[in-house]
C-alpha positions in Angstrom: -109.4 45.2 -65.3 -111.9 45.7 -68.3 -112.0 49.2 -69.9 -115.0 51.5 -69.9 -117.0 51.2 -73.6 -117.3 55.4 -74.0 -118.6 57.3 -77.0 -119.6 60.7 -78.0 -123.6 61.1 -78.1 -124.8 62.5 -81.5 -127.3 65.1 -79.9 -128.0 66.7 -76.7 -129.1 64.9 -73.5 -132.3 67.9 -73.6 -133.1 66.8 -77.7 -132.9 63.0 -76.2 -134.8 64.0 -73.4 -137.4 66.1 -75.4 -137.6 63.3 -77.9 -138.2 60.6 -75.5 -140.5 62.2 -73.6 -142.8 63.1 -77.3 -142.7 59.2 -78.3 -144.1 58.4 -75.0 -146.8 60.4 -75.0 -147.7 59.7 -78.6 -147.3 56.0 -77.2 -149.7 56.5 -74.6 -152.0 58.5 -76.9 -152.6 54.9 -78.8 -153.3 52.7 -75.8 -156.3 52.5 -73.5 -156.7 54.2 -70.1 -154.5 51.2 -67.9 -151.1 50.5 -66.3 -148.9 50.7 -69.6 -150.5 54.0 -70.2 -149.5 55.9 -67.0 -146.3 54.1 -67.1 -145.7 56.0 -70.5 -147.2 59.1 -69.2 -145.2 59.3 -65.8 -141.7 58.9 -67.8 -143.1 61.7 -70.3 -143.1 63.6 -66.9 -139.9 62.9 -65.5 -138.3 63.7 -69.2 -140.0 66.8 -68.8 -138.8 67.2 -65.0 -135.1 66.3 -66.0 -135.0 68.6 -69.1 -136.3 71.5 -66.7 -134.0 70.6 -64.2 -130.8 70.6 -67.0 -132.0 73.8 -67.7 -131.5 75.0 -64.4 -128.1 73.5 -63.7 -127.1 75.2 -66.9 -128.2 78.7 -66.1 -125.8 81.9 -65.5 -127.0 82.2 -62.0 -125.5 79.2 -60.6 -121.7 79.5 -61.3 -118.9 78.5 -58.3 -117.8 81.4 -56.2 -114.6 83.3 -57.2 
C-alpha cells in the first residue's frame, strides 16, 4: 500500500485563495473579450465564493452543540 505524500502549506488556504483569485483577474485584464477570459473570470469568482464561504464555516456562530 503506497503512503500518502502530506506536507504543511506555507500560508492560508484564504491568502491562496485571495491570491489566486487576483492573478486571474489581472490575467483576464490582459486578454481579449473570449472563452479564456471568462474562464479566468469565473475561477476569480468561485475563489471569491470559497473564501466567503471559509469565512462562514469559520465563524463563532456555527460551533457543535454542548
Amino acid at each position: 500500500m503506497m503512503k500518502r505524500r502530506r506536507f504543511k502549506q506555507s500560508t492560508t488556504l484564504n491568502e491562496r485563495l485571495s491570491d489566486e483569485a487576483t492573478r486571474c483577474r489581472e490575467e483576464a485584464r490582459a486578454l481579449s473579450p473570449g472563452r479564456r477570459r471568462e474562464m479566468l473570470l469565473r475561477r476569480a469568482r468561485q475563489d471569491e465564493t470559497a473564501m466567503q464561504i471559509e469565512a462562514w464555516l469559520r465563524s463563532p456562530g456555527l460551533r457543535a452543540p454542548t
